[in-house]
C-alpha positions as CSV (number, residue, x, y, z in Angstrom):
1,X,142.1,174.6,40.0
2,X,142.1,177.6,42.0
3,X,138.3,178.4,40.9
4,X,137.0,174.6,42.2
5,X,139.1,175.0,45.4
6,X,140.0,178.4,46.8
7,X,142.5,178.4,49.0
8,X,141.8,181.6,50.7
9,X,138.7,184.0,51.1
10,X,138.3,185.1,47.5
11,X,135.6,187.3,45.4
12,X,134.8,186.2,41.8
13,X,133.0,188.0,39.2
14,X,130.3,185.9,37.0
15,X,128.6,187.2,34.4
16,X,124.9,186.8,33.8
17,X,123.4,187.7,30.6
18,X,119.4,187.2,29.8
19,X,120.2,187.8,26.2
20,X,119.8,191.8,26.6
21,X,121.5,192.5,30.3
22,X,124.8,191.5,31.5
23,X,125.3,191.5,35.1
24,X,128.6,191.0,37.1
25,X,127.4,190.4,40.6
26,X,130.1,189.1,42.8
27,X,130.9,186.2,44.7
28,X,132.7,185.9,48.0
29,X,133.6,182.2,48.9
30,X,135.1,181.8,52.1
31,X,137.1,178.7,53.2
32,X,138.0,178.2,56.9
33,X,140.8,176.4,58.0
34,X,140.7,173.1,59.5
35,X,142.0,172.7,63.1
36,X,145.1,171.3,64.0
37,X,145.3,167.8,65.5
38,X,144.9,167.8,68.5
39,X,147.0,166.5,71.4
40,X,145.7,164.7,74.5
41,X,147.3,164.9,77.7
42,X,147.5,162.5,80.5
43,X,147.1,163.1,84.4
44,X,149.2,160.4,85.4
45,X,149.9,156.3,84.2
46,X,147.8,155.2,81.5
47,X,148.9,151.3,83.1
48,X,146.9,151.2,86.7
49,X,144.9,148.7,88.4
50,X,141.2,148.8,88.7
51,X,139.8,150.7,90.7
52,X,141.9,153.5,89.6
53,X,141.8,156.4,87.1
54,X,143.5,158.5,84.6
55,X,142.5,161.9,83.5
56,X,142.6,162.6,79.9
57,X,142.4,166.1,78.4
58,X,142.1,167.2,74.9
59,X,144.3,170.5,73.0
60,X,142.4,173.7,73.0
61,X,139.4,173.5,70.5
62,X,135.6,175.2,70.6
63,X,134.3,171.8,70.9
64,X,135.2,168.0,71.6
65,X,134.3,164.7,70.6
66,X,135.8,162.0,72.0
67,X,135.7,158.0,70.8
68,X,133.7,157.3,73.7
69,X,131.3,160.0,72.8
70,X,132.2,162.3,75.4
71,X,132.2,166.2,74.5
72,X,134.0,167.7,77.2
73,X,137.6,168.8,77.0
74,X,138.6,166.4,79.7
75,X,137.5,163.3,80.7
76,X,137.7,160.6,83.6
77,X,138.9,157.0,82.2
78,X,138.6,154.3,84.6
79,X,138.7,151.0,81.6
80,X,140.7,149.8,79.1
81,X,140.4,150.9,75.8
82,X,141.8,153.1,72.7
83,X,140.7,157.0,72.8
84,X,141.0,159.6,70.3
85,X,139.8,163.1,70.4
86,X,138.6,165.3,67.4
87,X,138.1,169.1,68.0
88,X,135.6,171.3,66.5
89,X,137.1,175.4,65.6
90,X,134.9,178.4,66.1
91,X,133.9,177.9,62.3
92,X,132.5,174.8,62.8
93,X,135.6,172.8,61.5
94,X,136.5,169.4,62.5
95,X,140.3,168.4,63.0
96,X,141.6,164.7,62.1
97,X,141.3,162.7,64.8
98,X,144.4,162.6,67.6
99,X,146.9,159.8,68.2
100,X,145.3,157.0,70.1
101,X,145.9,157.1,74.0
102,X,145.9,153.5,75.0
103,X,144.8,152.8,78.8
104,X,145.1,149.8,80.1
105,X,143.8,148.6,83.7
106,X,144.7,145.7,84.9
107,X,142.9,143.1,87.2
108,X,142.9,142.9,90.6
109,X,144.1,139.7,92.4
110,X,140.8,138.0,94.1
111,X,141.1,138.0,98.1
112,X,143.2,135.0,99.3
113,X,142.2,131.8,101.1
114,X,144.7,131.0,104.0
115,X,145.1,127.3,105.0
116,X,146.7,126.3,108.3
117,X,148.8,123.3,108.2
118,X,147.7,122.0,111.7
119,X,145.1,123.2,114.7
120,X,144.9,127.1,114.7
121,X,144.8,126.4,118.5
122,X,148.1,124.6,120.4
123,X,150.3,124.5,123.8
124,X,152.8,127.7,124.5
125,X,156.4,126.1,122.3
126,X,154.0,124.7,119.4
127,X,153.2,126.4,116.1
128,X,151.4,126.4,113.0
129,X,152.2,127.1,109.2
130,X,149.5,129.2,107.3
131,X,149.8,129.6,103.9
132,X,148.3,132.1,101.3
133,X,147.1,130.9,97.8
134,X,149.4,130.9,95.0
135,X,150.0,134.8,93.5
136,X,153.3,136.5,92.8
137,X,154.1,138.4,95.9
138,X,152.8,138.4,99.6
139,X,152.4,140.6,102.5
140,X,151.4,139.3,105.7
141,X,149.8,141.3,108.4
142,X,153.0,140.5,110.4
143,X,155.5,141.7,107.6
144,X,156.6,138.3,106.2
145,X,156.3,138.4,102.3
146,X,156.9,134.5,101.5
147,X,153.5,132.2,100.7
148,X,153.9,130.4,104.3
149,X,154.6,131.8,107.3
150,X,155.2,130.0,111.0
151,X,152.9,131.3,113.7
152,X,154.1,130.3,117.2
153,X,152.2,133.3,119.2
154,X,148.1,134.4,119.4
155,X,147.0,137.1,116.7
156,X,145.0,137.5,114.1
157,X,146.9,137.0,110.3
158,X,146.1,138.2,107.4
159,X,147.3,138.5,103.8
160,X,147.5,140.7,100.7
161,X,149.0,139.2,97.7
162,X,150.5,141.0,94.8
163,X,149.9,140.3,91.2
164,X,152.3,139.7,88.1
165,X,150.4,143.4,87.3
166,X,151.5,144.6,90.6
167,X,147.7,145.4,92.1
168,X,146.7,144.6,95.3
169,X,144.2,142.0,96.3
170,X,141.7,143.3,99.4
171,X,143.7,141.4,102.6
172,X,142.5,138.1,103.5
């Protein structure tokens, strides 16, 4: 029914009678139009480990509100979760709510423990194995990138393993 919901800014004539006058003021109903949903756009992975960020920035509106509550255009994500963004028009319209932008950061591995397999000090022509705990990939201070590594010379050795997530533990 075009009279219940105008589709367009339209002017209607009522009549008004009090029995001896008839009046035909008019009426101007105006409907504005509802924004389009917007689009979110990411400054980079929306996979990283923690510590790490993403940037997430909402399509051009007057205003913003975000699922985390943020009202900003843009804004920093640094844990996991779901976010949508609505936008608010210069007539104080809301758009339907975005398509969800799911971030996800992953864990970071816990420092490791190394264990020598023998005395830490020996004779020149002895050694010792030091091992890493257990974690999917390792980097030793000296390059090696098995769990175990044989140490025949003085130094200090250290250790950063790799995740199944690929993030970094802090080195040993």
């Amino acid at each position: 029914d075009p009279i219940a919901n105008p589709a367009v800014t339209t002017t209607y004539h009522v009549a008004v009678s009090d029995g001896f006058t008839t009046i035909n003021p008019q009426v101007t109903v105006t409907v504005n139009a509802i924004p389009a949903t917007p689009t979110i756009t990411a400054s980079g992975p929306t996979i990283f480990c923690a510590g790490g960020s993403v940037t997430l920035t909402s399509s051009a509106g007057t205003s913003y509100l975000w699922s985390n509550g943020a009202t900003t255009q843009s804004i920093n994500v640094t844990t996991s979760g779901t976010y949508t963004v609505k936008v608010t028009n210069a007539s104080g319209c809301q758009s339907a709510a975005s398509a969800a932008t799911l971030v996800t950061v992953n864990a970071l591995p816990l420092t490791p423990t190394i264990t020598s397999g023998g005395p830490t000090t020996f004779c020149a022509g002895g050694s010792v194995t030091l091992t890493s705990s257990a974690e999917s990939s390792y980097l030793w201070s000296n390059g090696a990138t098995t769990q175990s590594i044989n140490v025949t010379t003085s130094g200090s050795y250290s250790v950063i393993v790799i995740n199944a997530s690929g993030c970094q533990s802090a080195p040993s």
